[in-house]
N, C-alpha and C positions, 0 to 999 in steps of 0.2 A: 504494500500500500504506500502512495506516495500523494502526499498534499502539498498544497502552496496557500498556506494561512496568511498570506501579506500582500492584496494586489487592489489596483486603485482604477476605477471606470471611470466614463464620462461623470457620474455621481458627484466624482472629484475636482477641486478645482483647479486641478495638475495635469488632469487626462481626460482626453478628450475620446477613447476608446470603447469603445461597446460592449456588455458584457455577452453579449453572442458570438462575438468575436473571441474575448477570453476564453469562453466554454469550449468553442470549435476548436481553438490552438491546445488546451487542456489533454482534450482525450486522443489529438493527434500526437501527445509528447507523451501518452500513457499515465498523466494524472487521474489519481480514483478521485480526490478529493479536493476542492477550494474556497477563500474565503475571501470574499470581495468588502473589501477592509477601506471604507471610502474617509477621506481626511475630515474631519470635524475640531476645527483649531479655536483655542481660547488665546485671545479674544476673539470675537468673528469681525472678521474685517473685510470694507467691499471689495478688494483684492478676492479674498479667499472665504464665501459662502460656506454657510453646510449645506451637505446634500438635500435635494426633495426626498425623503424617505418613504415616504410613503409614493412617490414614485417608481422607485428603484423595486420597493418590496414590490408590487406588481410586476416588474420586468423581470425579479427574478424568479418567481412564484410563474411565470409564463415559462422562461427558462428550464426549471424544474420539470414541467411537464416534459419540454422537446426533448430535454435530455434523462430521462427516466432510464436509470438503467445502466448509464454510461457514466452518468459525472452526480457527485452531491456538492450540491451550493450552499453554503452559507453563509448568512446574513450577516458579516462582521460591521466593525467600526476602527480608525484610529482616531482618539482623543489625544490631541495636542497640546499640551500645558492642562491638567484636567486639575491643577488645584489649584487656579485662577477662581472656577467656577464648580467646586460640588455640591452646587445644590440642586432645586427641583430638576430647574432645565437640562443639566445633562442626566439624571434620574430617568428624566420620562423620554428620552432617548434609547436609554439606557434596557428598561423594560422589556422590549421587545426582539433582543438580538441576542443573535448565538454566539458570539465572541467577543471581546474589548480588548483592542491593544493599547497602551497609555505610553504615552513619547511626550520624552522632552527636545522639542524641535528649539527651541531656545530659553534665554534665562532672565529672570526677572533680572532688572540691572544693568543689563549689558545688552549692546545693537544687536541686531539681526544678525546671526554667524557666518553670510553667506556676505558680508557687508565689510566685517572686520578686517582687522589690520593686525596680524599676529605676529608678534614680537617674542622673544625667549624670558625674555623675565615677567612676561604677564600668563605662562602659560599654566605653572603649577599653582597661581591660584585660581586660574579661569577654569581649570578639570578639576581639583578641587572643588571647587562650588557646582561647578555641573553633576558630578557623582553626589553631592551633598543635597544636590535638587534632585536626584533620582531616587535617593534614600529614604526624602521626605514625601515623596510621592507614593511607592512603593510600600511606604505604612501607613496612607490615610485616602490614599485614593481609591475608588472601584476599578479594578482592571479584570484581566484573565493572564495575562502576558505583559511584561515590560518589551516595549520595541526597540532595536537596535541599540544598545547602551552603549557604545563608542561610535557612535552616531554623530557627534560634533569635530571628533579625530578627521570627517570626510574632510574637512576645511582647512586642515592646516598644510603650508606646504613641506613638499615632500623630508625637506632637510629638517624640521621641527618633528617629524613623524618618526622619521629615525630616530630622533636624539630624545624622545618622550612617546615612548610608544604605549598606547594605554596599559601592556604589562606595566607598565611602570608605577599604575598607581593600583596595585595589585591588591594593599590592605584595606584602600575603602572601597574597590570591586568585593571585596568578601562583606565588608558591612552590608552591600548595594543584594548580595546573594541571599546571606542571611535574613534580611527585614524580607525580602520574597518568598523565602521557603517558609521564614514564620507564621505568615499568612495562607500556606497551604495554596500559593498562586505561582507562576512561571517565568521565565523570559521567552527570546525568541532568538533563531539563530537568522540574520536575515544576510544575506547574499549579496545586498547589493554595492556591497565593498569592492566584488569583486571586479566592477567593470568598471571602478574608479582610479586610474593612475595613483594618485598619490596614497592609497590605500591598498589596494591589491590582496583583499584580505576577506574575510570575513567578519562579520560584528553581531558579536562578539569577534575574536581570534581562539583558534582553538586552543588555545594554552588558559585564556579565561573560562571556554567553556570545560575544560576538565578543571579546572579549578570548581566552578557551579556544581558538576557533580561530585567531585571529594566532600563536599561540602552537604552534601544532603538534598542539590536540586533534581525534581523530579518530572516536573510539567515543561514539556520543551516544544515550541514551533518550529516550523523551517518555512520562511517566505520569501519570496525573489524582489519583493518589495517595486512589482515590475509597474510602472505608468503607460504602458502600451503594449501589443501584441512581442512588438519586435524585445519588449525587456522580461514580459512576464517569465516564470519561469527559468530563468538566465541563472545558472549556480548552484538550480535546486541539487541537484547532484553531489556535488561538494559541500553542502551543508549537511546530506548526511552521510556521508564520508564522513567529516569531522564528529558529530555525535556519535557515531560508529568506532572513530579511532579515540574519544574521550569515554568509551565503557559505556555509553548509552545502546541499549537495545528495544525502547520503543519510545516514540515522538508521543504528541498530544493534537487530539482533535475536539472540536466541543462542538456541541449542541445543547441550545438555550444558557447556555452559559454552564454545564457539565463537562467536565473534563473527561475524554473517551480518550485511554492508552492503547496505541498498535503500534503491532512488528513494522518493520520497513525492510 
């Protein structure tokens, strides 16, 4: 059995992709299982909408039908900064879906990451507070999954990446493990490092993710975190390689928010 818990449709305000399109490249690449995980970012800002959901859940509830048999869809979400806002509103979001992944796409405090200017002496306190805002999220927010947690790593350039590579903040990666497993919730192994130059990697890295297992984690995704046909799916392969060569023998899928464990 093979999933892709991480992919973003027209839904998104990233992708402009179909999820008919998803489904069709799905069962042509031999996935049993996916989860159309569309962006939903605090703050909402007119840049970057949430989705119509209750559009989507018809498109994909039509979906379901065509591909009966062949592919299961699930009605995910990623929640972007989600302790800006836990209250009703993302609650009643919240409600009605099979999975939650919670990402820290950026940090109260500091510019947009995609904007910055990163210099070496502002680095170990800018991962420092990034791992310390995953930590804080991780023990008070709703999730099922934390997403990509070297996820901010994509932006720096390549010569800062070498020289602080997230091994390097290895003791509060275990704090950022532990407050996840205390809560009886997950991460996610997501792929899309790997078509990144200046990372070339997975995100985690497989040295973090057998660290998460020595440690007692048990609830693990694999998503390619792909925004269109041509990314969806890109590395699933190698993500579970990696959970394979860190002593994991079965990923996580969920329905309504249960966690279902299968072989891969």
């Amino acid at each position: 059995m093979i999933c892709d818990y991480h992919l973003h449709s027209e839904f998104s305000f990233d992708s402009s992709e179909k999820i008919e399109n998803i489904c069709e490249k799905a069962i042509s690449a031999g996935v049993s299982e996916i989860a159309i995980t569309d962006h939903a970012e605090w703050p909402i800002r007119a840049e970057a909408p949430w989705p119509d959901f209750q559009r989507r859940s018809e498109v994909i509830s039509r979906c379901r039908e065509l591909y009966k048999g062949k592919l299961e869809i699930r009605e995910g979400i990623e929640v972007g900064q989600p302790w800006r806002n836990p209250g009703n509103e993302t609650k009643s979001v919240l409600s009605d879906i099979d999975f939650v992944i919670a990402s820290a796409h950026e940090l109260d405090g500091y510019p947009d990451p995609r904007a910055m200017t990163y210099t070496e002496d502002m680095i170990i306190p800018y991962f420092n507070c990034y791992i310390d805002q995953m930590i804080s999220m991780a023990e008070n927010c709703d999730y099922d999954v934390i997403g990509h947690v070297t996820y901010l790593f994509r932006f720096l350039p390549i010569e800062l990446v070498e020289k602080y590579p997230p091994e390097s903040f290895i003791k509060r990666y275990e704090m950022l493990f532990l407050a996840v497993i205390r809560r009886n919730k997950g991460i996610e192994v997501n792929c899309s490092g790997l078509r990144m130059p200046a990372v070339k990697n997975l995100l985690p890295s497989p040295q973090l993710l057998g660290r998460y297992k020595e440690l007692g984690g048990k609830f693990i995704t694999v998503g390619s975190d792909g925004h269109s046909c041509r990314s969806a799916f890109s590395g699933i392969e190698d993500g579970y390689a990696a959970l394979k060569a860190a002593g994991f023998l079965e990923a996580t899928a969920f329905e309504k928010r249960k966690a279902i464990q299968y072989r891969f």
